[in-house]
Steps between C-alpha positions, in 0.01 A plus 500: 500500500713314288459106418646255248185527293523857478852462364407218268242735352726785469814274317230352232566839244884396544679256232641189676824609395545820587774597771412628853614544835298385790476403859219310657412546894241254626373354830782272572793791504273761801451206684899418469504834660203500735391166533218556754295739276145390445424399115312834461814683647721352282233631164499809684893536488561427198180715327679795714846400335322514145370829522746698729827375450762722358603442156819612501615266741303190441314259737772309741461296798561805687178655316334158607577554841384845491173467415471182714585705823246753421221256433 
């Protein structure tokens, strides 16, 4: 699992200033995708998007609707 605390906690050893590259996934984008998953469905997709996407090639919509048709 992955939550916005959990990333809060993580960025504290980091210097406001210091460069990074990010993108942020949350409940709002799966259900853009799959709008009649359950609230626990939705956690569910996007814990399985945190721990098994590929690197390589990022997390897209496409990964979004991935994991939300094998939910």
């Amino acid at each position: 699992m992955a939550t916005i605390g959990e990333l809060k906690k993580h960025l504290e050893g980091y210097k406001d200033d210091m460069h990074c590259a990010y993108a942020l996934w949350t409940p709002p984008d799966v259900r853009l995708v799959a709008p009649k998953l359950k609230t626990d469905e939705v956690n569910a997709v996007l814990d399985e998007v945190h721990h098994r996407h590929d690197a390589n090639n990022g997390i897209t919509w496409d990964t979004l609707k991935f994991y939300a048709a094998n939910t």
